[in-house]
N, C-alpha and C positions, 0 to 999 in steps of 0.2 A: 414277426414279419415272415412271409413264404419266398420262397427262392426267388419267384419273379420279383419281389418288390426289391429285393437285393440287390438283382442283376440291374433293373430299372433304374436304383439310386446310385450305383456304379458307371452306368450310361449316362446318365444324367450329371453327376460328378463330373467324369471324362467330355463329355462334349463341354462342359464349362468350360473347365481347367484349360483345354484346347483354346478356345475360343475368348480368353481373358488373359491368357500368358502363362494362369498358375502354374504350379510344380503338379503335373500328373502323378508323380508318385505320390507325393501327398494324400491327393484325390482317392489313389488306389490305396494306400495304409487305412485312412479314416473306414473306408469301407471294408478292410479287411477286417480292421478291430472291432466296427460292429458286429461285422457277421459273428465272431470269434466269440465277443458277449453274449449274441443271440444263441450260438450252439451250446455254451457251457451251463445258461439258466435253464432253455428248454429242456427238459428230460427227454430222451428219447426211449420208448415202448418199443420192444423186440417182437417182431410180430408172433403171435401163439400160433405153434405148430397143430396142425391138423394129428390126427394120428390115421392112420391107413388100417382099415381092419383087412386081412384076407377073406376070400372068402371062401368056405370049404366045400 
């Protein structure tokens, strides 16, 4: 999932919870621990450094 679909299902979570009574924290844990899953499988790539030549 990309950060928007995150925020989205967090938004969406919250306007329920709001609007049914649930426990928003809830709302907000379930979504934390996805994200939390999502960041530990993805690997994340260090972007490659350019290298700077001078020039003489």
């Amino acid at each position: 999932m990309s950060a928007e679909q995150f925020l989205a299902l967090a938004d969406t979570l919250r306007a329920y919870a709001l609007h049914s009574g649930r426990d928003l924290n809830a709302a907000n844990l379930f979504v934390h621990g996805m994200l939390m899953r999502a960041v530990k499988t993805e690997p994340v790539t260090p972007p490659e450094r350019e290298t700077v030549r001078k020039a003489a």
